[in-house]
C-alpha positions in Angstrom: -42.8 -71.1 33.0 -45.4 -69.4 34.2 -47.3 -67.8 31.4 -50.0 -66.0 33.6 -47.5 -63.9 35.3 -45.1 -63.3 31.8 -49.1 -62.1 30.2 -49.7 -59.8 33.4 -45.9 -58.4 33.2 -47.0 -57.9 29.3 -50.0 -56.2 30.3 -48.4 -54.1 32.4 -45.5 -52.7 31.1 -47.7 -51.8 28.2 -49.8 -49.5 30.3 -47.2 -47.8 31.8 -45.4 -47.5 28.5 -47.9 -47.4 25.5 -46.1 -48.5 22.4 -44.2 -50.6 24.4 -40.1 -49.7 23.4 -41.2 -47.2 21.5 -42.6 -45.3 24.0 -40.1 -42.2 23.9 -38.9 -43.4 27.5 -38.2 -46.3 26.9 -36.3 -45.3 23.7 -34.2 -43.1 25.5 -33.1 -46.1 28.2 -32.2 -48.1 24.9 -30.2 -45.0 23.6 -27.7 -44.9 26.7 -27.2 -48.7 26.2 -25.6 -47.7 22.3 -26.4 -51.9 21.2 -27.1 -51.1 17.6 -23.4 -49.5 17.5 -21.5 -51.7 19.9 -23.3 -55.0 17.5 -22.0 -53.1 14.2 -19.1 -53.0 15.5 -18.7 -56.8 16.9 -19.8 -57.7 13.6 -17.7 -56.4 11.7 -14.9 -57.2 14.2 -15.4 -60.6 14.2 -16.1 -62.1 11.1 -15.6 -65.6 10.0 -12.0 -65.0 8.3 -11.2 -62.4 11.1 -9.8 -65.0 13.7 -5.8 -65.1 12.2 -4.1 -62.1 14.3 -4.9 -63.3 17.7 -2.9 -60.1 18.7 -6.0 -57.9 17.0 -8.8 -60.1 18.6 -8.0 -59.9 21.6 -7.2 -55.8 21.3 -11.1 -56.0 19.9 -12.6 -58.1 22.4 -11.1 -55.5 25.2 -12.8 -53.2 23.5 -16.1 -54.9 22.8 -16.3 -55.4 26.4 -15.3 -51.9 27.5 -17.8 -50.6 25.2 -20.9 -52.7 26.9 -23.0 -51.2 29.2 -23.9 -53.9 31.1 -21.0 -55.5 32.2 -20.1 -53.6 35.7 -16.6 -51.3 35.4 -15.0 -53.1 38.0 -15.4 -56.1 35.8 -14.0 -54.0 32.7 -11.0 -52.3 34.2 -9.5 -56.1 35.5 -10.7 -57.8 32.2 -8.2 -55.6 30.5 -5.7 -55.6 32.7 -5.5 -59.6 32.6 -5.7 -59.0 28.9 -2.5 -57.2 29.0 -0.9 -59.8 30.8 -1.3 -62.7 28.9 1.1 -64.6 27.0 1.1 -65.2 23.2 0.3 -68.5 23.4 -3.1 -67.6 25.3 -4.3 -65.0 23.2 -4.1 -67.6 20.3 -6.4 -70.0 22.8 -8.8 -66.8 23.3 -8.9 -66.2 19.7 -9.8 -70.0 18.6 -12.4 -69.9 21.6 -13.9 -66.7 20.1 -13.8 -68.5 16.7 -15.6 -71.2 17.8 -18.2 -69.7 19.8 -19.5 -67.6 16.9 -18.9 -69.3 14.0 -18.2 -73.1 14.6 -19.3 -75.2 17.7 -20.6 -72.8 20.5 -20.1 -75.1 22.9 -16.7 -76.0 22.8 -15.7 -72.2 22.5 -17.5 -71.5 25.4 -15.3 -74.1 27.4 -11.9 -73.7 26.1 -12.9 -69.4 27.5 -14.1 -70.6 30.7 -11.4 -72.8 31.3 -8.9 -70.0 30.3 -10.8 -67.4 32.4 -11.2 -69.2 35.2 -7.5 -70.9 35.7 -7.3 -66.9 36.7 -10.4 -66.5 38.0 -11.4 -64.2 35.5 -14.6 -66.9 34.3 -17.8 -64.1 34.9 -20.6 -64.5 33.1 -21.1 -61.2 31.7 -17.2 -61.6 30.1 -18.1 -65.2 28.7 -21.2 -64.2 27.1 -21.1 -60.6 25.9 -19.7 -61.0 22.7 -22.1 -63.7 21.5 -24.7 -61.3 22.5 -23.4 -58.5 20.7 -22.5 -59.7 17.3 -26.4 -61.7 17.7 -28.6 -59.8 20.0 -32.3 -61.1 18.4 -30.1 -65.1 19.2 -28.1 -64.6 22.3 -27.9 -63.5 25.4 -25.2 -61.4 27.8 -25.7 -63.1 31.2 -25.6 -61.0 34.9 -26.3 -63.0 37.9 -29.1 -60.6 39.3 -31.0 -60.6 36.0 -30.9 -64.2 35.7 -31.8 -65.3 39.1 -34.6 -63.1 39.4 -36.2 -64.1 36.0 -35.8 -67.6 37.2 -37.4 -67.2 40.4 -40.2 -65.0 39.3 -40.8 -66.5 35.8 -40.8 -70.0 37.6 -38.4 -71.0 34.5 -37.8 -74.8 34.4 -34.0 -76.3 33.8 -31.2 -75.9 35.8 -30.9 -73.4 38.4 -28.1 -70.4 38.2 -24.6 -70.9 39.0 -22.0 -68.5 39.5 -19.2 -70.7 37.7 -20.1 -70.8 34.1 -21.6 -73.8 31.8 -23.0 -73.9 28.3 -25.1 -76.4 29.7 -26.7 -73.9 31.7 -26.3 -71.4 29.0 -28.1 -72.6 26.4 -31.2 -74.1 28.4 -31.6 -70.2 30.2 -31.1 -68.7 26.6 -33.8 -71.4 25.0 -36.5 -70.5 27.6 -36.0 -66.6 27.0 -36.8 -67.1 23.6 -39.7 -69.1 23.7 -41.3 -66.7 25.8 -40.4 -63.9 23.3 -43.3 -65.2 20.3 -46.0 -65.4 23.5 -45.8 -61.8 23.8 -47.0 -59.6 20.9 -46.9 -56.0 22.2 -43.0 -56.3 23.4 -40.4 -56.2 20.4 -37.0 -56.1 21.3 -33.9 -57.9 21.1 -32.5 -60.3 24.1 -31.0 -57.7 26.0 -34.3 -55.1 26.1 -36.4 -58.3 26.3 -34.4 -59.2 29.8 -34.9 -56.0 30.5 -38.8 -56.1 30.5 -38.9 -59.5 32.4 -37.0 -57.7 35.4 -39.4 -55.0 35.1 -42.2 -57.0 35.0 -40.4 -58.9 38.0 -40.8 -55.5 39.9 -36.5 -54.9 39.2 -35.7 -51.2 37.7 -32.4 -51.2 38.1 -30.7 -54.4 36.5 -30.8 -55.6 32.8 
């Protein structure tokens, strides 16, 4: 990582907006993203006991994803129509993968989705990782290729590089670097999502977070 440029992006960002996301601008981007209602309602979706009518999941999980801002509508509008399509048999697979990714072993969920996903290649990052991120935004993140690939590049993050098919491996060493560079920082608060955002802007990216 390089901690000079994260410091200057810091420095800034803070200029431009004093108060950092509170800065009424910035307040007003974070409105039109809606995270503190889409994460009430993944949480309360998705509860540790709310895994045994794979028929509601999956209703919820279109939802949850049609409700996020930042996952692109193309990628929305043939998420649920695959979602209609699938047999009974593979919403119960979606709903033990769901299970396990927030509530039991994350990596194992996250494979038994991709693998589902991607036998149709439906296996995007933003699908595979959005609910994690939702139900915990200050733990997890919701993965888009641009975002990702510039905060690599600019950051000079170490550990794998991106890849367009998805891995936990992958995953979780991205998601471990964004959150060690979170406590460096003292004037940006914000969970993983607005935190992303800030990198790309530091990065000299407007337009993707």
């Amino acid at each position: 990582m390089n901690t000079e440029k994260l410091l200057d992006a810091e420095r800034r960002f803070l200029e431009r907006y004093p108060g950092g996301f509170q800065h009424p601008d910035m307040q007003e981007i974070y409105k039109k993203h809606r995270i503190v209602k889409v994460t009430g309602q993944a949480q309360a979706w998705f509860p540790p006991d709310g895994f045994e009518q794979p028929e509601k999941v999956v209703e919820h999980f279109t939802k949850l994803v049609g409700q996020s801002s930042m996952v692109s509508i193309f990628e929305k509008a043939k998420f649920r129509d695959f979602l209609k399509g699938i047999t009974a048999e593979e919403k119960d697979l979606i709903a033990e993968a769901l299970r396990q990714m927030l509530h039991d072993d994350a990596a194992a969920g996250f494979a038994l989705l991709a693998g589902l996903l991607g036998h149709y290649k439906m296996a995007k990052w933003p699908l595979l990782t959005a609910l994690p991120y939702y139900y915990r935004p200050n733990e997890e993140l919701l993965v888009k290729p641009t975002t990702v690939r510039t905060i690599q590049a600019y950051y000079e993050l170490e550990g794998p590089a991106y890849r367009p098919t998805p891995d936990y491996a992958f995953y979780r060493s991205y998601r471990d670097q964004i959150l060690a560079m979170k406590p460096l920082l003292k004037g940006i608060q914000a969970e993983n999502a607005g935190f992303s955002g800030f990198l790309m802007m530091g990065a000299g990216e407007w337009g993707d977070i």
